[in-house]
C-alpha positions as CSV (number, residue, x, y, z in Angstrom):
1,X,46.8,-108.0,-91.0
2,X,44.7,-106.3,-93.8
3,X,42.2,-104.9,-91.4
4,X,45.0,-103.3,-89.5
5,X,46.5,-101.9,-92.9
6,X,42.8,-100.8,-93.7
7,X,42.6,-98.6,-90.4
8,X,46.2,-97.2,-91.0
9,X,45.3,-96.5,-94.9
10,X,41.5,-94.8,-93.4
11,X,43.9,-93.3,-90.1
12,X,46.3,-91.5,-93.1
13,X,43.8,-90.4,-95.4
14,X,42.0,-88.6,-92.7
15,X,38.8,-91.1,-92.8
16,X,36.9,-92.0,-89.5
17,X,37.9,-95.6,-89.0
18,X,34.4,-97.4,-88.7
19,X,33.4,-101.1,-89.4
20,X,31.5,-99.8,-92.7
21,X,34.8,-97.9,-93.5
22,X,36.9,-100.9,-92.9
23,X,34.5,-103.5,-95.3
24,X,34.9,-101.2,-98.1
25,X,38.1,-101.0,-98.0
26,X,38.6,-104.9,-97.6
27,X,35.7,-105.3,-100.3
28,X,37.9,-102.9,-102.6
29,X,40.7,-105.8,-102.1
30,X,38.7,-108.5,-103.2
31,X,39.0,-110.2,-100.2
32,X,35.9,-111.4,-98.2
33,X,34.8,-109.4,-95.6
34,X,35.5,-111.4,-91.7
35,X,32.6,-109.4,-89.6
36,X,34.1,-111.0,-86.2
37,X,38.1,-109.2,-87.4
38,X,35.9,-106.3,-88.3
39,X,34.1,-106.0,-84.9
40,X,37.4,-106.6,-82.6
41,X,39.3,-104.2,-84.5
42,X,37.0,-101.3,-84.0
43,X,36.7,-102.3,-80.4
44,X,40.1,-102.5,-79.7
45,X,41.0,-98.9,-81.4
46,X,38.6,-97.8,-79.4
47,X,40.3,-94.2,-77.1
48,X,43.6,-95.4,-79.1
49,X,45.5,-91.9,-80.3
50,X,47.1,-93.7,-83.6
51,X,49.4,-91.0,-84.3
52,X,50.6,-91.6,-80.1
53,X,50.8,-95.6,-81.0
54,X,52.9,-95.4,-83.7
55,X,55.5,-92.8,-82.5
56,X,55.8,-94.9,-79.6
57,X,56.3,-97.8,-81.6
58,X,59.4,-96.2,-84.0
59,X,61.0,-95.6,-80.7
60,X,61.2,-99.1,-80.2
61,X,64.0,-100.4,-82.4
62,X,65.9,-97.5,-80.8
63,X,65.0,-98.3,-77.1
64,X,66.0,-102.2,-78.1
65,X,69.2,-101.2,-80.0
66,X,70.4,-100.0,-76.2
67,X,69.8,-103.2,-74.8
68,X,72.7,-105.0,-75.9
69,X,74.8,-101.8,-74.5
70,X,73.2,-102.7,-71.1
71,X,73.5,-106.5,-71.2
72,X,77.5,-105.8,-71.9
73,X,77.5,-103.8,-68.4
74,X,75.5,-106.1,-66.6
75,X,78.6,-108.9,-68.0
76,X,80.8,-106.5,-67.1
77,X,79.3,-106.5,-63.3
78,X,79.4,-110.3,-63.1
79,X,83.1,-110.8,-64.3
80,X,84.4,-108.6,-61.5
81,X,82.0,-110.2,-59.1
82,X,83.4,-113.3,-60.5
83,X,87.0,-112.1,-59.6
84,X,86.4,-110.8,-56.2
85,X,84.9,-114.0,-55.3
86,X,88.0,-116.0,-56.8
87,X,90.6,-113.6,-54.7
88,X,88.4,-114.1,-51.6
89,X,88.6,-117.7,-52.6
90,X,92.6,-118.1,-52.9
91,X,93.2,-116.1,-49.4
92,X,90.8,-119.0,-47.2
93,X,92.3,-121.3,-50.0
């Protein structure tokens, strides 16, 4: 996780976020360097637009906080499916 912060802290203060970036600002922790977390993280913000990731990802909670609104109608749907299929029932009885 403190390679990720590292990017985000390098991302914010406007610093190109390279693998000798990264290490000093883990070595400036005090924590010992992993080369392997070093070398996937570079490669997997590679062509990432930070700025596009993390408005997408404060949207989020918002998109999720509809969900239970939608899961309500869906219950909604099945009760009266529920009911139709009951009257149908009691008329072939």
């Amino acid at each position: 996780m403190e390679y990720i912060y590292a990017a985000l802290l390098l991302h914010k203060l406007g610093k190109e976020i390279t693998e000798d970036h990264i290490k000093k600002v883990i070595h400036a922790t005090g924590a010992e360097v992993d080369e392997a977390k070093v070398k996937t993280l570079i490669a997997s913000l590679k062509g990432v637009d930070i700025d596009k990731a993390m408005s997408e990802s404060l949207a989020m909670p918002a998109a999720s906080s509809a969900a239970p609104a939608a899961k309500a109608e869906v219950k909604k749907e099945e009760e009266k499916a529920e009911a139709a299929a009951e009257g149908l029932s009691a008329l072939f009885g």
